[in-house]
C-alpha angles and dihedrals in degrees: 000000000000083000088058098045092056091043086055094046098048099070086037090061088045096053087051097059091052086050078058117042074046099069091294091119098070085042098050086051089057086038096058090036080055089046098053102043089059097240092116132034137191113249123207092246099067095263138103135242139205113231089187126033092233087080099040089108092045086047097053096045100055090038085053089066091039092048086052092042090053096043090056101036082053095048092053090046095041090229130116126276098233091062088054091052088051091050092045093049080053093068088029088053093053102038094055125103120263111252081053117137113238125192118215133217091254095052104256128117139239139177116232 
């Protein structure tokens, strides 16, 4: 199951680096602005969330190319694309700044 995690994030984190060698760049220094000033926070599903509704916009827009990067990442795997947004919270989880809002499974929140 692990070997199958890692196959599944590899092309993920490839398909980060070209977001951001497309413009993403801009976008991931808003999005960690956004991060840490707690008006957005990462979800354990892979999305994003806004914590105010200041950053809703900001939020469905990024969750809308997530949304697209899991769904095909899932369609070349033949998994769901749920399970692809897990394993991606997973790197997002664990690359974010400390100080960054997470949302649990059970609904509760924590700072990393």
């Amino acid at each position: 199951m692990l070997h199958s995690f890692i196959r599944l994030l590899r092309p993920l984190v490839l398909a980060l680096a070209v977001f951001a060698a497309m413009g993403g760049a801009a976008h991931a220094q808003s999005l960690d602005a956004l991060r840490a000033s707690g008006a957005v926070g990462e979800s354990f599903d892979g999305f994003l969330v806004a914590r105010d509704s200041s950053a809703q916009s900001y939020v469905d827009q990024v969750n809308a190319q997530r949304r697209k990067i899991y769904g095909q990442r899932a369609a070349a795997q033949g998994v769901p694309a749920s399970q692809v947004g897990q394993v991606f919270a997973q790197k997002i989880m664990g690359d974010v700044a400390p100080g960054t809002w997470l949302l649990k499974p059970d609904g509760s929140w924590a700072q990393k």
